[in-house]
C-alpha positions in Angstrom: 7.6 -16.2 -61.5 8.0 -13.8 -64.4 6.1 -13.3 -67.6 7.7 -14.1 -71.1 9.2 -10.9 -72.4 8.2 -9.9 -75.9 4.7 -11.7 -76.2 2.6 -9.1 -74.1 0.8 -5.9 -75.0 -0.1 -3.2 -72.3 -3.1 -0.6 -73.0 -2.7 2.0 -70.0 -6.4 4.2 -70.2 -5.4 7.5 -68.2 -7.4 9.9 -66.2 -4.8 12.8 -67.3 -1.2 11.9 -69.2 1.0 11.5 -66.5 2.9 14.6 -64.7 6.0 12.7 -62.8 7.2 16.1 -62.0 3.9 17.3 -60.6 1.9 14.9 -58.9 2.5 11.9 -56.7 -0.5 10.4 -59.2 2.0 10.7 -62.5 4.8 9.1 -60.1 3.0 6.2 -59.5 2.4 6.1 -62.9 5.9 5.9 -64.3 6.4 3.5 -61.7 3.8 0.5 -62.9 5.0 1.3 -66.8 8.4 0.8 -65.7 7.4 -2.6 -64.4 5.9 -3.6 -67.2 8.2 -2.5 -70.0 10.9 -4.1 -67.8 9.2 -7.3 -68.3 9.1 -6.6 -72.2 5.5 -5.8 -72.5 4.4 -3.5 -75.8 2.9 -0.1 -74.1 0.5 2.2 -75.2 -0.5 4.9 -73.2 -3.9 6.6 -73.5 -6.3 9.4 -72.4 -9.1 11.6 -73.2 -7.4 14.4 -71.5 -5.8 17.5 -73.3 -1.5 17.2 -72.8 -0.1 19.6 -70.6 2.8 21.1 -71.0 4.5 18.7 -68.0 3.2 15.8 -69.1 5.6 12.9 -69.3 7.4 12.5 -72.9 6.2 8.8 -73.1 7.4 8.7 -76.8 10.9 9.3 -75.6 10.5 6.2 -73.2 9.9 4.4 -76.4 6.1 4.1 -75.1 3.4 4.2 -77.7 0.8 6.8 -77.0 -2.9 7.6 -78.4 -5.5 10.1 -77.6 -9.3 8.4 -77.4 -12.9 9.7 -77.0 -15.3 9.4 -74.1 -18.3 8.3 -75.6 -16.9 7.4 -79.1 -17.2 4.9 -81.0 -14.0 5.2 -81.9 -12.4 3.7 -79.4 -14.2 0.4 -79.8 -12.1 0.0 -83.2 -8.9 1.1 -81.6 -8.7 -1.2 -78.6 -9.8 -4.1 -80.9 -7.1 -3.6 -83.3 -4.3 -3.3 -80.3 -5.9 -6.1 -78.9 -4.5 -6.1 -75.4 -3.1 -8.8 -73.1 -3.6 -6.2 -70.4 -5.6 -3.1 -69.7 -5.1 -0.3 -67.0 -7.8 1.5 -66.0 -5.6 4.4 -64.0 -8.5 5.7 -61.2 -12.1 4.4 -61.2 -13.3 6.9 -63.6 -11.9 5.9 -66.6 -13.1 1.9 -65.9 -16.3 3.4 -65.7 -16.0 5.1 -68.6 -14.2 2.8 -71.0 -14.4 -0.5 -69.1 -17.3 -1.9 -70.7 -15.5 -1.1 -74.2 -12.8 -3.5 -73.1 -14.6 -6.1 -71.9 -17.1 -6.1 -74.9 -14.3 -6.0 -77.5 -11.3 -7.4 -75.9 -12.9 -9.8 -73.2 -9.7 -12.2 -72.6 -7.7 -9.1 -71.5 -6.7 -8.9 -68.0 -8.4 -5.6 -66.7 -6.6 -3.8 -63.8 -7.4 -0.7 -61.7 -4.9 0.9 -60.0 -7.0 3.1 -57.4 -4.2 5.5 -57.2 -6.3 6.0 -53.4 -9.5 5.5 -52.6 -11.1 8.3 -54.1 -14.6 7.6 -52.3 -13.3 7.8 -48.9 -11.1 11.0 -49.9 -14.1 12.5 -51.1 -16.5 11.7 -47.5 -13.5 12.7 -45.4 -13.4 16.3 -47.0 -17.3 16.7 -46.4 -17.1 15.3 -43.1 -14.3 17.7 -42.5 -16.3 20.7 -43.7 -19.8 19.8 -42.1 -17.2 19.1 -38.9 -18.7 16.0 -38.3 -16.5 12.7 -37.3 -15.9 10.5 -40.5 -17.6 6.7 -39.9 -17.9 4.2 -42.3 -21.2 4.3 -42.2 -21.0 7.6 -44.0 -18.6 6.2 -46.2 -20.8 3.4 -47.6 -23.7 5.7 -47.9 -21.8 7.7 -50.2 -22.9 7.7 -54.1 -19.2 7.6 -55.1 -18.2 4.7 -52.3 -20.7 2.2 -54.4 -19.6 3.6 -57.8 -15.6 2.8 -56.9 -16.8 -0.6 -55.4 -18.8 -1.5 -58.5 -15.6 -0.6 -60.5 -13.3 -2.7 -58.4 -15.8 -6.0 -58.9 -16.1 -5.5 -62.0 -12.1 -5.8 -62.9 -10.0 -8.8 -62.4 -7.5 -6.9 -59.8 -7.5 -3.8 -58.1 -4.1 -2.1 -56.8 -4.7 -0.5 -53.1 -1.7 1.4 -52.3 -2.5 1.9 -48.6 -3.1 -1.1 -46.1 -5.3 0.7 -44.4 -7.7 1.4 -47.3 -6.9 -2.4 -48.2 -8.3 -3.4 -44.6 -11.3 -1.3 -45.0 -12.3 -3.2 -48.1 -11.7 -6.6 -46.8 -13.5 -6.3 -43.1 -15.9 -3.7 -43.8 -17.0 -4.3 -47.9 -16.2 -8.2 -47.4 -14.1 -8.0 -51.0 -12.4 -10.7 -51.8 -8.8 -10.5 -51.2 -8.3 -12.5 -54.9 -9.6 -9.3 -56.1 -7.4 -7.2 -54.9 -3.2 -6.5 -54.0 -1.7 -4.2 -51.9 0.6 -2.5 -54.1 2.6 1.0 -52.2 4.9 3.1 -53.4 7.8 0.9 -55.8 11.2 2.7 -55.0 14.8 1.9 -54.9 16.0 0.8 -51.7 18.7 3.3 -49.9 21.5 1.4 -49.7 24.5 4.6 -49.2 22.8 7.7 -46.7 26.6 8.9 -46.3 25.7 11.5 -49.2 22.6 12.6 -47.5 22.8 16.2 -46.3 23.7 16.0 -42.7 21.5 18.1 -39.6 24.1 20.8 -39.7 24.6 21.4 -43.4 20.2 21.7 -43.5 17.9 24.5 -43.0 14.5 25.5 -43.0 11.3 23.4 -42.7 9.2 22.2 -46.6 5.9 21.3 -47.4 5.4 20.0 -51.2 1.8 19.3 -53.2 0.1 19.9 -55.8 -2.8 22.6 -56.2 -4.9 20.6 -57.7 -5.7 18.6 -54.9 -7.9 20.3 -52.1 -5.8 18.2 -49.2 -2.8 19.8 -50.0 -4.5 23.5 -50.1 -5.9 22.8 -46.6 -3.0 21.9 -45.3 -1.4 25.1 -46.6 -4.2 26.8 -44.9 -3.9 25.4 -41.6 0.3 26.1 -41.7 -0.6 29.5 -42.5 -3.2 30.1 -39.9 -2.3 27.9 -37.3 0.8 26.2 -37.6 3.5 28.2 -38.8 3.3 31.8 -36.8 3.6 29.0 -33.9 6.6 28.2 -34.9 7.5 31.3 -36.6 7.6 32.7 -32.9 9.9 29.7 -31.3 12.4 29.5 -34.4 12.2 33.3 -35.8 15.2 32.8 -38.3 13.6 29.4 -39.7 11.5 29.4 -43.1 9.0 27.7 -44.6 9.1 27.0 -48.2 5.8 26.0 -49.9 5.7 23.8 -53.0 3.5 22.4 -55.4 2.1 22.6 -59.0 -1.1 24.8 -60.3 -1.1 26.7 -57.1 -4.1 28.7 -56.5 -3.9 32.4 -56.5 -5.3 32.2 -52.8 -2.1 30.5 -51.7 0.5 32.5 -53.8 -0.9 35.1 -52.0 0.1 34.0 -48.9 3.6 34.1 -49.7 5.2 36.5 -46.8 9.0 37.4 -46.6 8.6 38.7 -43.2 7.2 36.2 -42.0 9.4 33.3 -43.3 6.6 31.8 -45.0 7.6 31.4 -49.1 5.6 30.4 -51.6 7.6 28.9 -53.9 5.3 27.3 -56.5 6.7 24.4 -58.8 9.7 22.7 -58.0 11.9 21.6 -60.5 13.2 18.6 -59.0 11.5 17.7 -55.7 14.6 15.8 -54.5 17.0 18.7 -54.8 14.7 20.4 -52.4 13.4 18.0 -50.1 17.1 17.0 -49.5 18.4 20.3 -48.3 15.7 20.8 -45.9 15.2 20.1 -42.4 11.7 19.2 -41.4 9.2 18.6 -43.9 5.6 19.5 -42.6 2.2 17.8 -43.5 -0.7 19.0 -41.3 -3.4 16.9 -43.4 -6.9 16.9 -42.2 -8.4 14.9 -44.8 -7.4 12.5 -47.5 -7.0 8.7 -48.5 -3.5 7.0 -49.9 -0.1 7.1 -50.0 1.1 10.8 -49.0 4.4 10.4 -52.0 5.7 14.1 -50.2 6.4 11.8 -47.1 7.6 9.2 -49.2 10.1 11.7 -50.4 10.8 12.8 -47.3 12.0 9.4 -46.3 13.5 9.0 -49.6 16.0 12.1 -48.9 16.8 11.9 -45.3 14.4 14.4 -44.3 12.3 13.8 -41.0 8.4 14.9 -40.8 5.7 15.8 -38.7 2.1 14.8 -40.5 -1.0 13.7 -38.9 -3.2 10.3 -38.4 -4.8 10.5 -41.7 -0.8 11.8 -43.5 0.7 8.8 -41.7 -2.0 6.6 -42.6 -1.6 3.0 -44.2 2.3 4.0 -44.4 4.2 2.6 -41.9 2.5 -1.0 -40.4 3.9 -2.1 -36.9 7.2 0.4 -37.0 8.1 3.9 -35.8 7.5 6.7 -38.0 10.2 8.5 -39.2 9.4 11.6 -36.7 6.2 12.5 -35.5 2.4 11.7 -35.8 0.3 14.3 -34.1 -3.3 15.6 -34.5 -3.4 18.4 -32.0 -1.8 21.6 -33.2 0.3 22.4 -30.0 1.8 19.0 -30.3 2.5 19.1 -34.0 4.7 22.3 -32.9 6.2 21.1 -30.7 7.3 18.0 -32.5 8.2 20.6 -35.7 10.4 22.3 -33.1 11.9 19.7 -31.2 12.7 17.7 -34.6 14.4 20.8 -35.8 16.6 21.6 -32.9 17.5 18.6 -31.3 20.1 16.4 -33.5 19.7 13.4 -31.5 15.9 13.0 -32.3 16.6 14.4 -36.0 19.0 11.6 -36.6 17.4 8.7 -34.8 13.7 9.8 -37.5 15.8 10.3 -40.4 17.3 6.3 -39.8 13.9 5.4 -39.5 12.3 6.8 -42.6 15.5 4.1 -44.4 13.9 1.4 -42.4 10.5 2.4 -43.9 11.8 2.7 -47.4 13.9 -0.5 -47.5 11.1 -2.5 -45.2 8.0 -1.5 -46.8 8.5 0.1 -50.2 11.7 -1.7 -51.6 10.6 -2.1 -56.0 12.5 -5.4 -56.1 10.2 -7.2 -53.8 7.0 -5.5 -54.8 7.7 -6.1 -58.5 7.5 -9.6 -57.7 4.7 -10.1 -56.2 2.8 -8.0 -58.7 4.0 -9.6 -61.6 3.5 -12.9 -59.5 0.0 -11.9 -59.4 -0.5 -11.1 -62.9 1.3 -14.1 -64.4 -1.1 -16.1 -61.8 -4.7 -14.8 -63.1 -3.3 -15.0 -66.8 -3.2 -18.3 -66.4 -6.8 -18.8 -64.5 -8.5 -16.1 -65.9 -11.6 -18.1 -66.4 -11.9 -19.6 -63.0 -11.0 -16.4 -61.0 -13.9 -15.1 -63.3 -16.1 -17.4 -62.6 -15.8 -17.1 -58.8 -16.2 -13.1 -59.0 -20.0 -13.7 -59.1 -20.2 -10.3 -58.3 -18.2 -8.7 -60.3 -20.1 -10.4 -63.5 -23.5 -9.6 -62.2 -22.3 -5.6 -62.3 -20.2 -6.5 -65.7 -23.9 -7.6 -66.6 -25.2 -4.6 -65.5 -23.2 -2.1 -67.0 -23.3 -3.9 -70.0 -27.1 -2.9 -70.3 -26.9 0.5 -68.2 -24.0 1.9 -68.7 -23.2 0.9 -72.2 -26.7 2.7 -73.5 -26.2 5.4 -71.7 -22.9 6.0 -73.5 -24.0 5.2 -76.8 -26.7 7.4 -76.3 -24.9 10.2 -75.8 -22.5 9.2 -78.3 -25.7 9.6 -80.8 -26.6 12.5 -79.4 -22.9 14.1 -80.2 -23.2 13.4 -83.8 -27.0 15.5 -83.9 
């Protein structure tokens, strides 16, 4: 069931303008605007955050677009004025931020989160990882963060979980509701023609893609450098390895070593162009939470991979990764190796990152049941309300806590 098209307004509240071309984040992005404009729904996109020069042109895609104000009273007017049919809140910072704004001036507006991941458990992982201590749960709902991203996903009407693993840890471990929230992946088209994929023979060289900005990615460039790659370097000698990714830190463009075969290539212009000619992409990832949307590209292009537990987390269900899962750094070689040189196994993985894509991630059917969703709590709004007793206790709360607090330093800015 579909919502009427021309009778709905849209207010996306961005963590940073969206950067399709740089981070899985701004992919993800495009993709739930592209649902909703397709549906006829009035967008305006919006963010405290300064433009960057890859930002998305969201004018040219006949979006509407606004900068706002933490702690500004100016944003109160806005939103009332636009008067939303739907607000969201892109990460659990900005509901925590501008989510009592929108419930106090527009409270019929459906108020979504899209967690882009669980930043919370990405956060615990990475100081497990450093202290070198096992990650529990326990250590995760200990965590300051775990109960602020909890209190924001009461507090709205839906929340989007992109991984079903993360969607299973809220469910049996937090108890949410499962009216609360929708497991919502990766929306992409579903490869119907592989004929033009670049076959084994006409590829070369192994890729790793992510953004600098994100302290998963930089370990993982770490451990190839250190650990992985002169491992592999010394099997495959005439075999490359070409690092990509946004904002780059200077610590890993200095890396970059000819003689070694490991390149550091920096920003890619279009990651399909690259991801398609190579052979092997490569994710050793020791922490993180989500979606990994490099091994979604992967898939997307043909190109088998070798990533870890916590890469292939949430990603595949019941069916065979498209390659290799392995934690140990002597098997991840040897799966790098034996994935490069052996056809057989490279063409059986590359036919079963399609049967990911077109099983698990297909947009038809996941635009459905999303807007199936939405269309449903438009219509019970109230009641689903009601039953979040929860979620309107913390709504209460922030009402009193976190609203003073903001317009407190919202006085303080005009001293």
């Amino acid at each position: 069931m579909y919502l009427k098209k021309n009778t709905q307004t849209l207010l996306v509240i961005a963590l940073v303008w969206p950067e399709p071309a740089s981070t899985a984040a701004g992919v993800r992005m495009m993709q739930l605007l592209e649902v909703f404009k397709k549906q006829g729904y009035s967008i305006t996109i919006t963010s405290a955050a300064s433009r960057s020069e890859y930002a998305a042109d969201v004018e040219l895609l006949s979006y509407n677009s606004q900068d706002i104000k933490i702690n500004d009273a100016s944003f109160d007017v806005f939103v009332k004025d636009l008067n939303p049919d739907v607000v969201l809140f892109d990460r659990f910072l900005t509901e925590e931020q501008f989510g009592w704004r929108v419930a106090e001036n527009c409270p019929d507006a459906l108020r979504i989160l899209d967690t882009e991941d669980l930043h919370s458990l990405r956060h615990v992982r990475e100081q497990c990882f450093k202290k070198d201590v096992p990650f529990t749960t326990d250590a995760w709902l200990i965590d300051d963060k775990t109960k602020r991203e909890i209190a924001c996903i009461y507090r709205c009407d839906l929340s989007l979980i992109i991984s079903s693993y993360e969607l299973e840890l809220l469910t049996d471990v937090i108890k949410i509701d499962e009216s609360l929230l929708l497991l919502l992946p990766f929306m992409v088209d579903e490869i119907t023609d592989d004929t033009k994929w670049n076959s084994f023979n006409e590829r070369t060289d192994f890729i790793f893609i992510g953004g600098g900005k994100h302290a998963p990615n930089i370990d993982a460039v770490k451990c190839l450098k250190t650990i992985i790659w002169p491992l592999v370097h010394k099997q495959l000698p005439e075999a490359k390895l070409h690092v990509y990714g946004a904002y780059l830190p200077q610590q890993i463009l200095e890396m970059h070593n000819p003689a070694t075969g490991f390149l550091v290539e920096g920003r890619a212009e279009a990651v399909d162009d690259v991801m398609s000619t190579a052979k092997v992409c490569l994710a050793p990832l020791r922490f993180g939470a989500g979606i990994k949307g490099k091994l979604i590209s992967a898939m997307q292009n043909g190109t088998p991979s070798v990533t870890t537990t916590i890469g292939a987390e949430g990603m595949a269900g019941i069916l065979d990764w498209n390659g290799y899962i392995e934690n140990d750094h002597t098997a991840f070689v040897a799966a790098a190796v034996r994935l490069y040189t052996v056809k057989d196994t490279w063409q059986q993985s590359q036919n079963q990152g399609k049967t990911l894509i077109n099983t698990l991630y297909a947009k038809p059917s996941l635009e459905s049941v999303f807007l199936e969703k939405v269309t449903q709590l438009h219509k019970d709004l109230t009641h689903h309300r009601t039953q979040n007793f929860t979620g309107a206790l913390l709504q209460h709360q922030t009402m009193t806590a976190t609203k003073f607090m903001g317009k407190w330093i919202e006085e303080k800015n005009k001293v």
